[in-house]
C-alpha angles and dihedrals in degrees: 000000000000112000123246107270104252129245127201117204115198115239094023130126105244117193110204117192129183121221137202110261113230088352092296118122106232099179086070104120130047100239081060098040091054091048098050079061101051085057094053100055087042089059086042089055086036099060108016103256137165119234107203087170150314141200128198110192137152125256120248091271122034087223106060094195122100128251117255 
C-alpha cells in the first residue's frame, strides 16, 4: 500500500524512527551505524532542524527474523 504524502509544520516536535527492512537489522554494524548518523545531521544542516536528542542500538537479537 503507498504510503500518505508527507507534510512538514514549522515550529512542531517530530519523532523519526528507523525500522528493520524485511525484518533484517541493517544498523548492525559501527561503520553503519556511523553513517546512519552522519545522514541525519546533514539533513539537520540541510534543512534547519533542530536535533533535541537521538539513540542507535541493536535490537535484542542482531537478526530481527524470526526463527522458524
Amino acid at each position: 500500500m503507498p504510503r500518505a504524502n508527507r507534510h512538514f509544520l514549522p515550529g512542531h516536535v517530530w519523532h523519526l524512527t528507523h525500522r528493520c527492512h524485511q525484518k533484517f537489522f541493517l544498523l548492525r554494524f559501527a561503520r553503519d551505524r556511523r553513517c546512519y548518523l552522519r545522514w541525519v545531521f546533514e539533513a539537520k544542516k540541510r534543512f534547519g532542524l533542530s536535533v533535541l536528542n537521538y539513540m542507535v542500538g541493536l535490537p535484542a537479537r542482531t537478526n530481527c527474523r524470526p526463527s522458524t
